[in-house]
N, C-alpha and C positions, 0 to 999 in steps of 0.2 A: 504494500500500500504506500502511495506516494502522501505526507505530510509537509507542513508548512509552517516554518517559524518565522519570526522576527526579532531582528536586533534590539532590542531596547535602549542602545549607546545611541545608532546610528542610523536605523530606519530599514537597515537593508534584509530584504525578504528571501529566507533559501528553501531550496525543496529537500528533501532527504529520504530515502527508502527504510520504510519501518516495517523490520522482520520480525516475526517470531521465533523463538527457538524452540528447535524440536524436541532437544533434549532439555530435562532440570538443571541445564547450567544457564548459571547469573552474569549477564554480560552489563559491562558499565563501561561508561565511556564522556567526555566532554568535546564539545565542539564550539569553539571559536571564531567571531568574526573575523573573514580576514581583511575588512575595509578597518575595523576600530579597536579589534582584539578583543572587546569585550565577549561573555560566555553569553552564546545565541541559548546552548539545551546541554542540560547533563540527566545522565539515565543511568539505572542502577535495577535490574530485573529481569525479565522475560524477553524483553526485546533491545533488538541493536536497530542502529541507525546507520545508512553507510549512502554512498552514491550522495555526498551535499554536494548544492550547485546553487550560485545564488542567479536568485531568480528575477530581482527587481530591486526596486529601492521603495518605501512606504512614507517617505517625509521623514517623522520622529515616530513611525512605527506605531501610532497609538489610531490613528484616521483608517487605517486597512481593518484592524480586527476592533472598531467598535470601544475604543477604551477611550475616548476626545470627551 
């Protein structure tokens, strides 16, 4: 399943592939803006996240998902 986050430093919007794991191993991981550095998602569970691509830019991130 393709997912979507956003930057909250800088606005910038990526896509990322969210897997499930087959098996009971706990997969964790952080991901980075790479426009501001700042941490776009971090995950700790069932599922990994791989293939990010950013996708767009949102202003200051808050006007695309409803939080203005």
């Amino acid at each position: 399943m393709i997912v979507y986050f956003s930057c909250h430093g800088c606005g910038t919007i990526y896509s990322a592939v969210q897997e499930r794991s087959s098996t009971p191993v706990i997969s964790s991981g952080l991901f980075n803006c790479l426009h501001c550095g700042k941490p776009v998602h971090h995950w700790s569970g069932i599922y990994n996240y791989t293939d990010w691509k950013s996708v767009g830019h949102g202003g200051d991130g808050k006007e695309q998902f409803g939080e203005a």
